[in-house]
C-alpha positions, 0 to 999 in steps of 0.5 A, spaced: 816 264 487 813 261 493 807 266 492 806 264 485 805 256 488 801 258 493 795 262 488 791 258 485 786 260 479 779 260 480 777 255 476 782 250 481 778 253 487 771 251 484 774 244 482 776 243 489 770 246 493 765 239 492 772 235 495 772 232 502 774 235 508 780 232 511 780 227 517 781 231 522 776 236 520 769 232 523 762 235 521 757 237 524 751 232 527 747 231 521 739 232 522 736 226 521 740 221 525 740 226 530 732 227 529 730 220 530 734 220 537 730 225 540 724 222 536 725 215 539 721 216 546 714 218 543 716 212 537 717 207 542 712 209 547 707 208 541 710 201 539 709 199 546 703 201 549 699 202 542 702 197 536 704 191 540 698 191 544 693 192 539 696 186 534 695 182 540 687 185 541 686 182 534 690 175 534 686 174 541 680 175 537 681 169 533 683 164 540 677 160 541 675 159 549 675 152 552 673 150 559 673 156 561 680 157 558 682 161 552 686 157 546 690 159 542 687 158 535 686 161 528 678 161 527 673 166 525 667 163 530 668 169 534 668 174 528 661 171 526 658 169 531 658 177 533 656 180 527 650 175 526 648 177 532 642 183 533 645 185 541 652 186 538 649 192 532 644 195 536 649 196 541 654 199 536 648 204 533 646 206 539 653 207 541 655 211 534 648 215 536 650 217 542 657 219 541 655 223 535 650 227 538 654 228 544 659 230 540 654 235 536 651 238 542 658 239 546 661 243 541 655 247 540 655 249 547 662 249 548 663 255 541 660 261 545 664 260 551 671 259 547 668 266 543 666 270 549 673 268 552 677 270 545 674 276 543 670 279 549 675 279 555 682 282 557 688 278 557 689 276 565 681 274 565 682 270 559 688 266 564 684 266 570 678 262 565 683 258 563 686 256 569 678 255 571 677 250 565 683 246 567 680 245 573 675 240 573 682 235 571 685 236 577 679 230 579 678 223 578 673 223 572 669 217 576 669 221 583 665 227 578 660 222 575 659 219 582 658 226 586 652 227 579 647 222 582 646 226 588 644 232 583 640 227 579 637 222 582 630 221 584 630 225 592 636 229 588 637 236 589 635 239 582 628 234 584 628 238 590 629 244 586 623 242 581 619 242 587 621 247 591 618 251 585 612 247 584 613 242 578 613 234 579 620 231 579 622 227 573 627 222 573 634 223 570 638 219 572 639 211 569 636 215 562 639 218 556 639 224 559 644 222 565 649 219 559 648 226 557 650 230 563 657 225 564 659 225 556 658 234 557 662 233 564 667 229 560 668 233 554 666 240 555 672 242 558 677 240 553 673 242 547 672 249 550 680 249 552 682 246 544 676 251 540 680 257 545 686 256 543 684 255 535 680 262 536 685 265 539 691 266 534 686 268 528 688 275 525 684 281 527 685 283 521 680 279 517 674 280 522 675 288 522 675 287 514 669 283 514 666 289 519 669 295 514 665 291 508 659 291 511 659 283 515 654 283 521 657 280 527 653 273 526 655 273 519 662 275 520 662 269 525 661 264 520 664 267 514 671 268 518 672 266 525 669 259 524 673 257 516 679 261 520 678 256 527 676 251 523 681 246 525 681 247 531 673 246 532 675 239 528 680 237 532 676 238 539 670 235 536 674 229 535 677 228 541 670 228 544 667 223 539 673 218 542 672 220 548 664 219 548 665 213 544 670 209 549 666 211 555 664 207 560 663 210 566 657 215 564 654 210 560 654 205 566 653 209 572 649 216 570 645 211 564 644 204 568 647 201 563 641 200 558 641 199 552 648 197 553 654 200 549 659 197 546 664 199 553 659 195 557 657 189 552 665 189 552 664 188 560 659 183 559 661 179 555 667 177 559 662 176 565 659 170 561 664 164 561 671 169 559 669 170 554 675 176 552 676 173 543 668 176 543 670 181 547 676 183 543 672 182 537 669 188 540 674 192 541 677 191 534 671 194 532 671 199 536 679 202 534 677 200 527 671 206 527 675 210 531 681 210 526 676 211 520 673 217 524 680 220 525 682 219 518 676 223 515 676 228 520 683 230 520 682 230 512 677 235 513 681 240 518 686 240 514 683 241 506 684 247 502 678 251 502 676 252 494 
């Protein structure tokens, strides 16, 4: 008779299978909550040191300066009198410009090298030019810049190369050109590590596909390998337009700082009677093209091919 009481019929077990455990029973932690602890550093960190001290970048730009001190206000003068003037947009073109091409060349010429280093070496070569690749980091960016003007200055060693060989030396430094040599000292590196590792984990298998079918080795290389490590190659020619567009050191050292960039005329602008609202107007501007590049670049990298 116990027996009977204690069989229960299937329909009062699925009856009592969405009911709740007893209390002495506690449930496993629940991935959410748990989640957004872990997550709660990386939170903090961008609500610290990136949310809070960009919304004061921008409300600084509406103070205005008054002996010399700044003074909390709400006014558009500093915003207009950057955009109507002519210096502000020459720079921020000029700027635009050189980042672009600096971010065209540095991926051009990081390309090959990520390939040869993906595809034509073993797997202790391939590990020993990474660590060459990360190398450079373990110095100050500024001490490398600095040690770039005794190659490209005037009596330098590449003019002394030039003459060596015959031709006349031609000035380097405080040019474009030596821009050029810090944006590739900065950048390169990192682009040739991040289109590596894209490269690294495409299937084999596609790119002997596209060999049994009759592809040829540069034909394969842009039908396969580039769509396959396509985001990858996006992802490090973002980095170097962030890089190269925030960049004062090569500008100003390496490029003499004419024409100026908006990270000099930022450096001018507090110079010339505190001014920090324009010079936060600048940077506003800079964080806005900044984020739109983003944006349209990761958009890109990750868009479903047709």
């Amino acid at each position: 008779m116990i027996s009977d009481k204690l069989k229960t019929s299937p329909s009062v077990l699925s009856d009592n299978a969405g009911a709740k455990p007893p209390r002495g029973i506690r449930r496993g932690w629940r991935l959410p909550g748990f989640g957004l602890c872990v997550s709660m550093p990386i939170l903090a960190w961008q609500l610290i040191f990136f949310v809070l001290p960009l919304v004061f970048l921008v409300a600084i730009s509406f103070w205005l300066v008054r002996n010399f001190r700044m003074v909390p206000a709400l006014e558009w003068q500093n915003w207009s009198y950057m955009f109507s003037r002519g210096f502000f947009w020459d720079a921020y073109v000029h700027t635009l410009a050189m980042a672009a091409g600096a971010t065209v060349l540095v991926s051009l010429v990081a390309f090959p090298c990520a390939y040869t280093i993906a595809f034509k070496f073993r797997d202790s070569t391939r590990q020993l030019l990474v660590l060459l690749l990360v190398t450079p980091f373990f110095t100050s960016y500024l001490v490398r810049t600095y040690s770039w003007q005794v190659f490209l200055s005037d009596n330098g060693i590449f003019n002394a190369a030039l003459g060596l060989v015959g031709l006349e030396p031609f000035t380097m430094l405080n040019t474009a050109f030596g821009t050029y040599v810090g944006y590739f000292t900065l950048c390169l590196p990192l682009v040739v590590l991040l289109q590596l590792f894209s490269l690294m984990y495409i299937d084999r298998s596609l790119i002997e596909a596209a060999h049994n079918l009759g592809c040829g080795r540069l034909r394969t290389v842009f039908s396969v390998v580039v769509p396959s490590a396509r985001i990858g190659i996006v992802v490090a020619a973002l980095f170097c337009f962030i890089l190269t567009f925030g960049d004062f050191v090569s500008p100003l050292y390496l490029g003499g700082g004419q024409p100026p960039t908006l990270s000099t005329l930022i450096t001018d602008t507090t110079k010339s009677g505190q001014q920090w609202p324009r010079a936060a107007v600048i940077a506003t501007m800079m964080i806005v093209t900044l984020l739109i590049g983003a944006f349209g670049a990761v958009r890109f990298a990750y868009r479903r091919r047709a």
